[in-house]
C-alpha positions as CSV (number, residue, x, y, z in Angstrom):
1,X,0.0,0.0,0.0
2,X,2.8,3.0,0.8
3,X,4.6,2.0,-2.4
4,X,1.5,2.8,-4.4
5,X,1.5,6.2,-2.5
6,X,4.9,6.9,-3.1
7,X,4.7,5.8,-7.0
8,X,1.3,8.2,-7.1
9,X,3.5,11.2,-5.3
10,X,6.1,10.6,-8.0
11,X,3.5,10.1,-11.0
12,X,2.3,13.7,-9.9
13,X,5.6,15.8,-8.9
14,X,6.4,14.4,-12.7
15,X,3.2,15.8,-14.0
16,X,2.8,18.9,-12.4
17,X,6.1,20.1,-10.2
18,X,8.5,22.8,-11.7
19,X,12.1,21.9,-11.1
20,X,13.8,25.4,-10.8
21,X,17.6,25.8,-12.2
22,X,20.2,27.2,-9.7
23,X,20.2,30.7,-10.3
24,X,16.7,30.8,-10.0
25,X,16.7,29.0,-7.2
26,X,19.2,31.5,-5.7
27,X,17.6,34.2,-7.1
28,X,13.9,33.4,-5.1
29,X,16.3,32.5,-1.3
30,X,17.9,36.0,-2.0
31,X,13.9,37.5,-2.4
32,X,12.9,35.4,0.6
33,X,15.9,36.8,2.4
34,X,15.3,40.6,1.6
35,X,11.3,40.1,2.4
36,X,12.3,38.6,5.4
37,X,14.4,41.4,6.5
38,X,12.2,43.9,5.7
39,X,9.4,42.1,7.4
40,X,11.4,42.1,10.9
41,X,12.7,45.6,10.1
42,X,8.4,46.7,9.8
43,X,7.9,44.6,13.2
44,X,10.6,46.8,14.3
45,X,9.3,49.8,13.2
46,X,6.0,49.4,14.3
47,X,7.0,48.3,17.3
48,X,9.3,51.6,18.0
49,X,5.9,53.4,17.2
50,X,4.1,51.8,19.5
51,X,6.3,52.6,22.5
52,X,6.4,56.6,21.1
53,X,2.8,56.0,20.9
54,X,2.3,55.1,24.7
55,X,4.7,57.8,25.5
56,X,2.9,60.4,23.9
57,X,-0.1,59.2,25.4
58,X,2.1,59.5,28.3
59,X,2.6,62.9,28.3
60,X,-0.8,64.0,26.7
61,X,-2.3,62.9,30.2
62,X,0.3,64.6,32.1
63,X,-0.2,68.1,30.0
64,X,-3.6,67.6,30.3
65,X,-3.5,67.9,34.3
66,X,-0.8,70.2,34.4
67,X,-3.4,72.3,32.2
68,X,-6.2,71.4,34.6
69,X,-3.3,73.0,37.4
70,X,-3.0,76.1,35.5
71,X,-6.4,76.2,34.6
72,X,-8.1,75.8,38.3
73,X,-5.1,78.3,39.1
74,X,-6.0,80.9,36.1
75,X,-10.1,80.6,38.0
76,X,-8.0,81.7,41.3
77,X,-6.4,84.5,39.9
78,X,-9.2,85.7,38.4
79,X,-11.2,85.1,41.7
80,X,-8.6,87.3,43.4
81,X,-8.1,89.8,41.0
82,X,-12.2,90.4,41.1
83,X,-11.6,90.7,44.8
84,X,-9.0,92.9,44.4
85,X,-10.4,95.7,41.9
86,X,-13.5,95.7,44.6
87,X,-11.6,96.3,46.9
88,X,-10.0,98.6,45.0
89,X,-13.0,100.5,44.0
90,X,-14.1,100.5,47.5
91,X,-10.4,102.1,48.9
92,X,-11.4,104.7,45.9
93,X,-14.8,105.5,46.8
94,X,-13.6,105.7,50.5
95,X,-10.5,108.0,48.9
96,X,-12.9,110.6,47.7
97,X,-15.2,111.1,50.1
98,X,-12.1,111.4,52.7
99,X,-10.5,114.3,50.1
100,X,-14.0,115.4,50.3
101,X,-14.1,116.1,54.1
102,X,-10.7,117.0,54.3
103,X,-12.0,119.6,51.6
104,X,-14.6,121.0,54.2
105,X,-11.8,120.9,57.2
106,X,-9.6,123.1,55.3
107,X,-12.1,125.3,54.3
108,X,-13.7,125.6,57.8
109,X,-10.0,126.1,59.3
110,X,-9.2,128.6,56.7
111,X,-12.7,130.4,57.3
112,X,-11.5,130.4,61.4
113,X,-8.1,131.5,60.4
114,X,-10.0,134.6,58.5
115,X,-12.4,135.0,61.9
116,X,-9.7,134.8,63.8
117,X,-7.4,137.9,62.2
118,X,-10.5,139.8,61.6
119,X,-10.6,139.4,65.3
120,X,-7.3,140.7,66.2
121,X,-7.2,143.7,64.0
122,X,-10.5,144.7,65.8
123,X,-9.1,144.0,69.3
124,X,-5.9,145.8,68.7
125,X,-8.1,149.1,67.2
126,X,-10.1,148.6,69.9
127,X,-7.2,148.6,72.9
128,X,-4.9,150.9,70.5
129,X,-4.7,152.7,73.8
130,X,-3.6,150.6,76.6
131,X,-0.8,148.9,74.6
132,X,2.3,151.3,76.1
133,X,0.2,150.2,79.3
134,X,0.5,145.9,79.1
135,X,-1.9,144.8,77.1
136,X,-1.1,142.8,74.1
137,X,-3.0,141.0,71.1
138,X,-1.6,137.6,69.1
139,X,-2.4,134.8,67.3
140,X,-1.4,131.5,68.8
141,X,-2.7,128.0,67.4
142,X,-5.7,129.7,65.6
143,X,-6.6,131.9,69.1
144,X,-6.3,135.3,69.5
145,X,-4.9,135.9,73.5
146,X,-5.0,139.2,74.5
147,X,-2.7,139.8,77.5
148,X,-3.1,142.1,79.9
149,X,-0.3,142.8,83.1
150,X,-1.6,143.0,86.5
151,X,-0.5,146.3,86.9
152,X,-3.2,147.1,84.3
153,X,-5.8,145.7,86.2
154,X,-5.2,145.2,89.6
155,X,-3.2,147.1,92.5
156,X,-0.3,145.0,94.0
157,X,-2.0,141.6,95.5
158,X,-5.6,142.6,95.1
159,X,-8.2,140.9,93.5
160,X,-10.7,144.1,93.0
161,X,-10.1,145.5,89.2
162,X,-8.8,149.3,89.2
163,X,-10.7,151.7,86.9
164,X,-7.9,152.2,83.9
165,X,-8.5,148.1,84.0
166,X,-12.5,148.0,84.0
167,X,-11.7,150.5,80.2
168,X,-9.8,147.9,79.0
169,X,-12.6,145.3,79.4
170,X,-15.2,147.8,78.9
171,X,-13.1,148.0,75.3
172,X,-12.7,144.7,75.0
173,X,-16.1,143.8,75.8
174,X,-17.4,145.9,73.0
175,X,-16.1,143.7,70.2
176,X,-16.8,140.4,71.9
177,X,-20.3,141.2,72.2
178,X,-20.5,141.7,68.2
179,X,-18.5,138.4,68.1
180,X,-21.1,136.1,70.0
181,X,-19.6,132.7,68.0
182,X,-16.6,133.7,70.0
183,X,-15.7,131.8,73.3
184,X,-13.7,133.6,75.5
185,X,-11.5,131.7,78.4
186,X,-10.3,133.7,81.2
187,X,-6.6,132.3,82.6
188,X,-5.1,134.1,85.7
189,X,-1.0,133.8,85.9
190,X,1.2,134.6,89.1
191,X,4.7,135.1,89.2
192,X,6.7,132.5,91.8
193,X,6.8,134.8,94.7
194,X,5.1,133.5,97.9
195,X,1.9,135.3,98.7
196,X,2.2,136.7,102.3
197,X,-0.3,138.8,104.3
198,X,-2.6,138.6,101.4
199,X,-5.8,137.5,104.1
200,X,-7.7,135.1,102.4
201,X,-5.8,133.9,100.1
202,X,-3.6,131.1,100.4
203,X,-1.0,131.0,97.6
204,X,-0.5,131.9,93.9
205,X,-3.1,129.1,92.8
206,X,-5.6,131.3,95.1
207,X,-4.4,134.6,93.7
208,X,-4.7,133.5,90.2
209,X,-8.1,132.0,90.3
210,X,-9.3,135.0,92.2
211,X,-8.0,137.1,89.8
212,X,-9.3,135.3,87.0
213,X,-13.3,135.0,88.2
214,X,-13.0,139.0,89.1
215,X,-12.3,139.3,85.4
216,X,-15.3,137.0,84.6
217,X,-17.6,138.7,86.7
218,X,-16.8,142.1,85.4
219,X,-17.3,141.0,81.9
220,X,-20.5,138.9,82.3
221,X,-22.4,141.0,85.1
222,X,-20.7,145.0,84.0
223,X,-20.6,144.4,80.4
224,X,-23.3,141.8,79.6
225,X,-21.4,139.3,78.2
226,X,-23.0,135.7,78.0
227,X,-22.2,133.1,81.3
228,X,-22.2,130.5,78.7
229,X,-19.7,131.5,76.4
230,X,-17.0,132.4,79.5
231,X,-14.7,130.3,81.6
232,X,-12.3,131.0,84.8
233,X,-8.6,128.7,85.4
234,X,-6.0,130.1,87.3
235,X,-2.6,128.7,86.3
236,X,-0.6,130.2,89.3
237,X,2.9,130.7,88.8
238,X,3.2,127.5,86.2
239,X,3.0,128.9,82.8
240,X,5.6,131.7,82.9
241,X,6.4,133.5,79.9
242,X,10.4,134.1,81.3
243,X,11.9,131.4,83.4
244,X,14.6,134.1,84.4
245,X,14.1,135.1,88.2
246,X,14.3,139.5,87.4
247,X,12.1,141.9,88.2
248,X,11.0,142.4,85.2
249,X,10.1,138.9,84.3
250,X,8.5,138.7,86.9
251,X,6.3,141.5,86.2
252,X,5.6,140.1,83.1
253,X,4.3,136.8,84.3
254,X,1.8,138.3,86.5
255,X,-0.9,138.2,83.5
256,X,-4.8,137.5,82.8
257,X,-4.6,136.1,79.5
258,X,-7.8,135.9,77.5
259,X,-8.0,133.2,74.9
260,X,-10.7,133.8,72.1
261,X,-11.6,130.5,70.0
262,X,-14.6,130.5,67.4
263,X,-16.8,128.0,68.2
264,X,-16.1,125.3,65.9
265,X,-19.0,122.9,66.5
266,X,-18.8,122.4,62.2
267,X,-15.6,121.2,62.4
268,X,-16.2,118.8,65.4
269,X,-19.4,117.5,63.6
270,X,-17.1,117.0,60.4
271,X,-14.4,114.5,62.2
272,X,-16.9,112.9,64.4
């Protein structure tokens, strides 16, 4: 039985095989050959592509959230730059209306600095002529103080106002009562001498306060002038204007001051 098989194989390779010379033989190994090499440099290939693929893929998913980062960071900024130009607009609004009552301030404080000189010149007309006698008139802090020297007003350690003292207050008097937004502050001064045989009174705080209510009471119940608008302090010998111990320092310490404000109840409103 296999020897018919193997004469049928034969009987067929002779009827339909090809039997290829040499060089064609070699000819179809050397196509085989390159075919084959191209196919494993392809697998190759494809298979280098496939790694740059999945790196690519890689870093697509990593730029991807680092976008999603910058992204959710971009949403902050914004966030914060919103909250930023409100506040902005508020520190702006706040800005102007501070400019606009530092606006009113100035323009009150320069309206009181125009009171206040008006003030003076009408004072010093007023006393023109018991300045060779003590009295004085000047601006200090935005107040007008009008000094006058004991010897103007009072005999040596009295409290009880002399006559050429009531005309100075009498002239004084006559402008502050055109001037009722005026407040008027009354401030007895003493030189450092100890008061002796002076009755009553103790010591320089005495004498000064003394001094400065006589001055009060002759203004308020002689000339009329408004309680309300008046005060009293005595200061004793602890303002001086010299610190020098003479004579004539001394003389010169022993002083009613009286310190004229405007009322500036705008003002205080203003920077409430």
């Amino acid at each position: 039985m296999k020897r018919i098989f193997v004469l049928l194989f034969i009987t067929l390779c002779a009827s339909s095989c090809v039997v290829l010379s040499p060089k064609k033989y070699k000819s179809l190994v050397a196509q085989r050959d390159s075919l084959s090499s191209a196919l494993t440099g392809a697998n190759n290939r494809i298979t280098s592509l496939e790694d740059e693929l999945a790196r690519l893929r890689s870093d697509t998913a990593l730029l991807h959230s680092e976008i999603a980062g910058l992204s959710s960071k971009v949403s902050g900024l914004n966030s914060n730059n919103a909250s930023l130009r409100a506040a902005s607009d508020r520190l702006s609004q706040d800005l102007k209306k501070r400019e606009a009552r530092l606006r009113e301030v100035e323009e009150i404080l320069r309206k009181r600095d125009e009171a206040t000189l008006a003030l003076k010149d009408k004072l010093q007309k007023a006393l023109l002529g018991f300045q060779q006698s003590g009295l004085s008139v000047e601006i200090r802090s935005g107040k007008v103080y009008v000094s006058l020297t004991d010897k103007l007003l009072f005999s040596t350690g009295s409290i009880v106002i002399d006559e050429k003292g009531k005309q100075a207050l009498a002239g004084l008097a006559t402008v502050l009562n055109t001037q009722p937004e005026i407040n008027i502050s009354v401030e007895g001064h003493t030189d450092n001498q100890r008061v002796v045989n002076l009755g009553q009174i103790k010591d320089n705080w005495d004498l000064s306060v003394l001094r400065a209510t006589s001055v009060v009471r002759y203004l308020t119940e002689a000339q009329k002038i408004e309680s309300t608008r008046i005060t009293a302090t005595g200061k004793g010998q602890f303002q001086p204007i010299e610190d020098v111990n003479t004579p004539e320092a001394r003389s010169r310490n022993r002083r009613i001051e009286i310190v004229l404000s405007p009322k500036l109840d705008e003002l205080y409103d203003l920077i409430k």
